[in-house]
C-alpha positions as CSV (number, residue, x, y, z in Angstrom):
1,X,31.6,59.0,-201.8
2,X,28.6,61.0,-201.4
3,X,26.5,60.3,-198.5
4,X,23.1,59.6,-200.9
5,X,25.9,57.2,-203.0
6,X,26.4,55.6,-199.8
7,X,22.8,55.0,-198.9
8,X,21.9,53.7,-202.3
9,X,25.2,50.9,-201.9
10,X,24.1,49.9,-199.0
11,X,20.3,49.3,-200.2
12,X,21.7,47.0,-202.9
13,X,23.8,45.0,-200.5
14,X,20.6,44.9,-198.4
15,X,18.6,43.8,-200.9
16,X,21.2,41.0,-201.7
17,X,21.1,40.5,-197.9
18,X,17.3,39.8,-198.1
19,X,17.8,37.5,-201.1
20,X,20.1,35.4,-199.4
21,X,18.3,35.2,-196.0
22,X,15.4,33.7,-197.5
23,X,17.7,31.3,-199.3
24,X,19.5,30.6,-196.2
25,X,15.9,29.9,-194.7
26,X,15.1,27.6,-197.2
27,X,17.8,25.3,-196.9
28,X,17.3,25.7,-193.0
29,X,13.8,24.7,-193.5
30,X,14.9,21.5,-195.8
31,X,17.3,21.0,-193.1
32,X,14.4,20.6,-190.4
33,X,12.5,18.2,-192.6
34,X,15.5,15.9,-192.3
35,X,15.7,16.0,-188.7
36,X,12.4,15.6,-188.2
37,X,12.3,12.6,-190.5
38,X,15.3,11.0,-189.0
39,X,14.6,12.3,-185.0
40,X,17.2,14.2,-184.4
41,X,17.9,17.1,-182.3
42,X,17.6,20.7,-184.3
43,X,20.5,22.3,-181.9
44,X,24.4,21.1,-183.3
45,X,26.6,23.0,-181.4
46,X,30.3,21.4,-182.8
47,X,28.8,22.8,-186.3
48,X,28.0,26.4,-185.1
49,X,31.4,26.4,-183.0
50,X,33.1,25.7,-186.6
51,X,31.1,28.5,-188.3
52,X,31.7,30.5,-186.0
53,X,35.7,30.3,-185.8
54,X,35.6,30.6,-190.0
55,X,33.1,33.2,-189.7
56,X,35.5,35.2,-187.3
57,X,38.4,34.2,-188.9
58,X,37.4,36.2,-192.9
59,X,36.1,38.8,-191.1
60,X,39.5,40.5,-189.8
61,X,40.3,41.5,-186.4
62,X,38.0,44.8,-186.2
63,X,34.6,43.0,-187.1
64,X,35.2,39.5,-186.1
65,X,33.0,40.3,-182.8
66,X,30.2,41.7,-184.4
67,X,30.2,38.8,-187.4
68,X,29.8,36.3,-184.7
69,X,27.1,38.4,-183.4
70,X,25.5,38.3,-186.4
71,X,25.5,35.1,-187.1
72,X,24.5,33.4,-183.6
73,X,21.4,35.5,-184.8
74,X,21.1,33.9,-187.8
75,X,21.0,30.5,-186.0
76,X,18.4,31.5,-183.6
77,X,16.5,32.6,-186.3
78,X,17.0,29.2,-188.1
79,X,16.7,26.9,-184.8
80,X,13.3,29.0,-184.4
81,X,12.1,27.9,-188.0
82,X,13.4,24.3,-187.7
83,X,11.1,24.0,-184.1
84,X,8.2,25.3,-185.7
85,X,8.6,22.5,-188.2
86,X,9.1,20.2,-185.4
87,X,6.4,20.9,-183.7
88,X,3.9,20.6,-186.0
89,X,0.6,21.8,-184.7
90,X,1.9,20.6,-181.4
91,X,0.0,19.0,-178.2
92,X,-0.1,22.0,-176.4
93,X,-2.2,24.2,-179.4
94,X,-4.8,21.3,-179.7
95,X,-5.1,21.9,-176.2
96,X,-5.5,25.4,-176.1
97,X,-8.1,25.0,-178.5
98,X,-10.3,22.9,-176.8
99,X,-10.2,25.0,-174.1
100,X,-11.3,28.0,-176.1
101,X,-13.9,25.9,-177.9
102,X,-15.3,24.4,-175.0
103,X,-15.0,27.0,-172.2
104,X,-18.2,29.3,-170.8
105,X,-18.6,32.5,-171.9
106,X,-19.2,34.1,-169.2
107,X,-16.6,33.4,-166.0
108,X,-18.5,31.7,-163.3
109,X,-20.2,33.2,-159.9
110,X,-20.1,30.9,-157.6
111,X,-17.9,27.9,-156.7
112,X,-15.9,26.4,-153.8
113,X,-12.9,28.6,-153.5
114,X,-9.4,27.5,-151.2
115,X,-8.1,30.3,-149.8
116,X,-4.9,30.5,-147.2
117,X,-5.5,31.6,-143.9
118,X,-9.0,32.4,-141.7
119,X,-11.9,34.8,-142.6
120,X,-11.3,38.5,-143.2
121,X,-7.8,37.4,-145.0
122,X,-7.0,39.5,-148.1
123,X,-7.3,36.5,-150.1
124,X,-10.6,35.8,-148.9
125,X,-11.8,39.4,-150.1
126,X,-10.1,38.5,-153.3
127,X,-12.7,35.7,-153.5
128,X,-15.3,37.8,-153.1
129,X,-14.8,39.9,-155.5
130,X,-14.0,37.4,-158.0
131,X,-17.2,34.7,-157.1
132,X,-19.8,37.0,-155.4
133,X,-21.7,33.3,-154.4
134,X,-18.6,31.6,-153.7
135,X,-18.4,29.2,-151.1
136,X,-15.0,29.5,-149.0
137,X,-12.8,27.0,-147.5
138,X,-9.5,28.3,-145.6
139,X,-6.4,26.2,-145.1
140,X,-3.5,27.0,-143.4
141,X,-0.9,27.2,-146.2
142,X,-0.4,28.4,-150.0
143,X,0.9,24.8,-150.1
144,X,-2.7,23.7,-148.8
145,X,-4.8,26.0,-151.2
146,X,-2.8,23.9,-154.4
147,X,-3.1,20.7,-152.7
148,X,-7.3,21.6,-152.4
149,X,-7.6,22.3,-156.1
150,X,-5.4,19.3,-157.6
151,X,-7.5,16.9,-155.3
152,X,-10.9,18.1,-156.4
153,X,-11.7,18.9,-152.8
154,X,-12.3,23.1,-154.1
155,X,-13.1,23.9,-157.7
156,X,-10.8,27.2,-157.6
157,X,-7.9,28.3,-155.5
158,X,-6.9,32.1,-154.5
159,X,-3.6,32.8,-154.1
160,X,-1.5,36.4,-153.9
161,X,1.2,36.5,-156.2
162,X,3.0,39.6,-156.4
163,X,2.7,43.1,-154.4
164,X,3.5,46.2,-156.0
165,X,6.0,47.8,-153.2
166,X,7.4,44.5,-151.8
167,X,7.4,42.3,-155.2
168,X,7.0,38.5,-155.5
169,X,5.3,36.3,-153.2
170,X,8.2,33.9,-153.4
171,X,6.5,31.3,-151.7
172,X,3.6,30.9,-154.3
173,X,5.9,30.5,-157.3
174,X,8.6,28.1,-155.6
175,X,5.3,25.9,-155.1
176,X,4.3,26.3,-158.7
177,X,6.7,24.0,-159.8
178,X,5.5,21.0,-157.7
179,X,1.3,20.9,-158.8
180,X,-0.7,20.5,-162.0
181,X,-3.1,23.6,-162.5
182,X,-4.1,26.5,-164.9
183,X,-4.7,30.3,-164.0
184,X,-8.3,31.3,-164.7
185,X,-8.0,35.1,-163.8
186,X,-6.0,37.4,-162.2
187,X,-7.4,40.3,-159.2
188,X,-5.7,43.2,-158.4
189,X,-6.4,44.8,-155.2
190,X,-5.7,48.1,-153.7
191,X,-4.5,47.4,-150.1
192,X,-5.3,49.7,-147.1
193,X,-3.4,48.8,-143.7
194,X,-4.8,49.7,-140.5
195,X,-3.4,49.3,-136.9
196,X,-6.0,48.2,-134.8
197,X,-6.4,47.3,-131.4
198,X,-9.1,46.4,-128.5
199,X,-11.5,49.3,-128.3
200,X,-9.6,51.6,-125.6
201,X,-6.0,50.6,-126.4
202,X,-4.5,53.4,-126.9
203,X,-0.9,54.1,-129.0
204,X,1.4,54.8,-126.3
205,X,0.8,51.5,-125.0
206,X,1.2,49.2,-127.5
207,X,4.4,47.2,-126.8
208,X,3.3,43.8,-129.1
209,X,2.3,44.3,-133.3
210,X,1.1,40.9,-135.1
211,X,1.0,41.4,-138.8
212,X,2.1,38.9,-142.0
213,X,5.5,40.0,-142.7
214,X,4.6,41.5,-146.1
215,X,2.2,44.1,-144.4
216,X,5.1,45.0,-141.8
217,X,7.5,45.5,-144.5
218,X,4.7,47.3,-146.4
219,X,4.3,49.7,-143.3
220,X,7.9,49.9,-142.5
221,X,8.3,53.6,-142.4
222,X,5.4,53.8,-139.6
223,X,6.7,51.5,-137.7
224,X,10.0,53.1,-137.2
225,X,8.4,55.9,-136.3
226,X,6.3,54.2,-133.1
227,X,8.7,53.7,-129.6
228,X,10.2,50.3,-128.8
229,X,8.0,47.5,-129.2
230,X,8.1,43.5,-130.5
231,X,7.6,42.8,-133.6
232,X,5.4,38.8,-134.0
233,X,5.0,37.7,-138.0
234,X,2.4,35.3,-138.7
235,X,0.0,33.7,-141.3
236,X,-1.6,36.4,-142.5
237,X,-3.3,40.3,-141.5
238,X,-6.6,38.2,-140.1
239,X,-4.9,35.6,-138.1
240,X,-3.3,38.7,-136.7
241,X,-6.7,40.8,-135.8
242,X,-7.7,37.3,-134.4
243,X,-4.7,37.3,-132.0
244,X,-5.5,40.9,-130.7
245,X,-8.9,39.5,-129.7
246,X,-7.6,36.1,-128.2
247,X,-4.8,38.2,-126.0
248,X,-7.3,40.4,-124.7
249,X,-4.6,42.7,-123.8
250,X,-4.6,46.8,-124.5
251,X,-0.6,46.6,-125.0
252,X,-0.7,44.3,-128.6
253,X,-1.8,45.4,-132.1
254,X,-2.3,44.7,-135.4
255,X,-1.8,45.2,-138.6
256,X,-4.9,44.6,-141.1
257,X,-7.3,45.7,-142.8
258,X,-10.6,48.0,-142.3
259,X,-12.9,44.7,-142.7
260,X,-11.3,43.2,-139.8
261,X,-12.0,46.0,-137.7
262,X,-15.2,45.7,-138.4
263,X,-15.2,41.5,-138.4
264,X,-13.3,41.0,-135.1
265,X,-14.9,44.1,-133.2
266,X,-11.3,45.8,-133.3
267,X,-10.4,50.0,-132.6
268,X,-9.1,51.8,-135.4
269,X,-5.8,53.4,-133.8
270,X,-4.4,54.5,-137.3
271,X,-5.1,54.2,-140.5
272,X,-3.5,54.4,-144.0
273,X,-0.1,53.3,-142.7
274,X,1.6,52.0,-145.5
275,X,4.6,53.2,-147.4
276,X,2.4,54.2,-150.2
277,X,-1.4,54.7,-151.4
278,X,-0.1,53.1,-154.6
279,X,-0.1,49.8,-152.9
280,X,-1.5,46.5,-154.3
281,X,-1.8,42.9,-154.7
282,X,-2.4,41.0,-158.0
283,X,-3.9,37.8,-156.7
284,X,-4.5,34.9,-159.3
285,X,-7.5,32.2,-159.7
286,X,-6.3,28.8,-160.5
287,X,-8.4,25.9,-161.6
288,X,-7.2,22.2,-162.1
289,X,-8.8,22.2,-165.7
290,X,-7.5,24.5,-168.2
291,X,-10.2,27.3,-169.0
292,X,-9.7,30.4,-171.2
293,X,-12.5,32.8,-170.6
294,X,-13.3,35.5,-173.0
295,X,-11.2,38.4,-172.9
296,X,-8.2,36.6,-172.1
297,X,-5.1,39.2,-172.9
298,X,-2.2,37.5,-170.7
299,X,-0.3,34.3,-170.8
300,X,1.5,32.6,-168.4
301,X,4.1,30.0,-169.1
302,X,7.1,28.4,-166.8
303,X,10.5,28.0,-168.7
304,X,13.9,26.5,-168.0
305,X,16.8,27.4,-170.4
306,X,20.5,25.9,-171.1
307,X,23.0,27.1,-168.9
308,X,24.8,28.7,-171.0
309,X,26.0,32.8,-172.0
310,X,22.6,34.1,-174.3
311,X,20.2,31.6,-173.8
312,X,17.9,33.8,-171.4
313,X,18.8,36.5,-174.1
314,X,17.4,33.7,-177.2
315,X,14.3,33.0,-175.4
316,X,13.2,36.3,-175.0
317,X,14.3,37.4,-178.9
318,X,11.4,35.3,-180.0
319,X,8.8,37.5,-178.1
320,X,10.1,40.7,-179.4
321,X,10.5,39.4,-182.6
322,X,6.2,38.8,-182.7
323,X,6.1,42.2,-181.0
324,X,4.8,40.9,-177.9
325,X,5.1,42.8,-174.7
326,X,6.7,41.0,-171.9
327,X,4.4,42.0,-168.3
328,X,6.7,39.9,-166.0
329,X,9.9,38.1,-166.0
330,X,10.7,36.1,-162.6
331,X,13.6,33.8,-162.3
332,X,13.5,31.3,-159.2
333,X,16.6,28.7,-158.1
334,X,15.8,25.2,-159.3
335,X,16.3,22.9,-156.4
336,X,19.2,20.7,-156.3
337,X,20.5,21.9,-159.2
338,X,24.1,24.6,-158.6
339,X,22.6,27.8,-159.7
340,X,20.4,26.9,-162.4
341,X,16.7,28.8,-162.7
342,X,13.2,28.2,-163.8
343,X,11.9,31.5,-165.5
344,X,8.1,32.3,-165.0
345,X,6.7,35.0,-167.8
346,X,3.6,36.9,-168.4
347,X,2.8,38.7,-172.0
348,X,0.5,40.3,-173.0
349,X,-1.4,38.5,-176.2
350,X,-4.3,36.5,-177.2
351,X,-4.4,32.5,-177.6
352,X,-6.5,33.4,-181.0
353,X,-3.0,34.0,-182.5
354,X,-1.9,31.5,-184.8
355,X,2.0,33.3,-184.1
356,X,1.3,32.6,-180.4
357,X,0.3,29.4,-180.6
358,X,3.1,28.5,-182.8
359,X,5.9,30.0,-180.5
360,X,4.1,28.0,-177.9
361,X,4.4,24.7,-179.2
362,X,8.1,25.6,-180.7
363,X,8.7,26.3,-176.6
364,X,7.0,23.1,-175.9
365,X,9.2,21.0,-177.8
366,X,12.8,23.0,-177.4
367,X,13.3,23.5,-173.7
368,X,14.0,21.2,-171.4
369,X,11.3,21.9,-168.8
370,X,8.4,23.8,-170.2
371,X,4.6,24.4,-168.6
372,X,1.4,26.5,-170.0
373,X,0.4,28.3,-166.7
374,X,-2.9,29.6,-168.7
375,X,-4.4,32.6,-170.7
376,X,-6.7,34.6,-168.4
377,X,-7.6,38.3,-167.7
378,X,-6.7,40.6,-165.0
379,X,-10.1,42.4,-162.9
């Protein structure tokens, strides 16, 4: 046959295809009316197990593998369509839409903001730039900064969540899971580290470095470079420029930034020492209400899946299937539980999307562990 014969075949079985998808569809959507009626769970496993073995079975040995493919599509697909049905106009949506009724329309100036650590931190400067006015408080943990915001004792929190040459702050998201908040904004900042010492230390002579152990990974290949010395991790690139002051010693450095230099009365020794110029921290703004400024263009959400071969693989089909681009996909143990994972995803979109807040609620209501982390812009 022809290869334009060929073409044309397979255009009528595709159009026969089409016709009997949307029938298919149909009956799954009748199907979903009935559970919903009666309460009953949209997933059956023993009957996609036996479609599955007679689906395999008529197909023949050479495309029995890619029948079942096809057709553990074909229940995603309907699963999908019954948890739309299910969940309605869902919880979640109505909230969303108060939130974009009811927000400001322009993001606020000032506020009381928790930041981790001691002034000059990184998260501090985050602040800054975010709330111009802002009134800071410092704590001594990430733990602390959540515990500020869900008790009403600071109207925002700042908190750094990922670094672009050392990846996740693993700390931050493994304390998502334990507090009830929303992310506001998002701040990425360039970061610039600087040794510095008391005016008159000189390089030679430094035998101590203080520094937050993402900055001495961050400025790993300087460091091997330097003679013997100690290396001393602690709370953050501040608390370190504090220590070099409290020691009063020529012999100990630290790692931080060019605003400590200036805040502590430190001596630049050298600057720019990180791996890379192309080095920088997205920090996020959380809020204990939910709040979706305008120009929101990223979600966050908080996901668990079954533990089971695809289901990471059917979660993620729904997003391409809208087109949506995934920014950020993050997978963290679940305590107590023998290798099971929470997934944390940002995607680019906009909350004004009926699609979006559809897939939303349909996540709400089909997973077993499920959180709305916020709709926000990144500055």
């Amino acid at each position: 046959m022809e290869i334009t014969k060929c073409r044309e075949k397979i255009d009528q079985i595709d159009d026969q295809l089409i016709r009997l998808f949307n029938e298919r569809m149909e009956i799954s959507r009748e199907i979903g009316e009935h559970k919903r009626k009666q309460n009953t769970p949209v997933l059956n496993p023993g009957r996609e197990r036996e479609i599955l073995r007679r689906i395999a079975a008529s197909s023949g040995k050479e495309l029995g593998a890619y029948s079942q493919v096809l057709f553990r599509m074909l229940f995603d697909l309907s699963r999908s369509y019954q948890d739309r049905l299910l969940a309605g106009d869902g919880k979640l949506g109505k909230e969303i839409q108060n939130a974009l009724d009811n927000t400001p329309k322009i993001f606020p100036k000032d506020g009381t903001v928790a930041c981790q650590g001691i002034e000059g931190a990184y998260s501090q400067l985050a602040a800054d730039r975010l709330f111009p006015m802002a009134n800071v408080m410092f704590f001594n943990s990430f733990a602390g900064v959540f515990q500020a915001v869900e008790k009403n004792l600071c109207k925002y929190g700042m908190l750094p969540i990922e670094n672009s040459l050392h990846g996740t702050v693993t700390e931050v998201y493994d304390l998502m899971r334990n507090h009830n908040f929303y992310i506001l904004r998002s701040v990425k900042m360039q970061i610039n580290h600087v040794l510095l010492g008391l005016p008159g230390t000189k390089l030679n002579r430094i035998k101590e470095i203080y520094s937050h152990e993402q900055a001495l990974w961050q400025c790993g290949n300087f460091l091997k470079n330097l003679p013997g010395f100690k290396l001393n991790v602690c709370e953050n690139t501040a608390v370190a420029a504090k220590k070099v002051v409290e020691a009063g010693s020529p012999e100990i450095a630290a790692i931080s930034s060019e605003n400590c230099a200036k805040l502590y009365g430190l001596h630049k020794l050298h600057a720019d020492i990180q791996n890379s110029d192309c080095n920088y921290t997205r920090f996020i703004c959380i809020g204990k209400e939910m709040a979706i400024y305008p120009g929101a263009d990223r979600i966050s959400i908080m996901v668990s899946v079954s533990h089971e071969p695809g289901s990471l693989y059917r979660l993620i089909a729904k997003f391409a299937a809208l087109g949506v681009n995934l920014l950020k996909l993050e997978s963290r143990p679940v305590e107590g539980r023998d290798f099971e994972f929470l997934f944390y995803l940002d995607f680019e979109s906009s909350l004004y999307s009926p699609e979006i807040i559809q897939l939303l609620n349909e996540l709400a209501v089909s997973n077993e562990s499920f959180v709305f982390l916020g709709g926000y812009n990144q500055v």
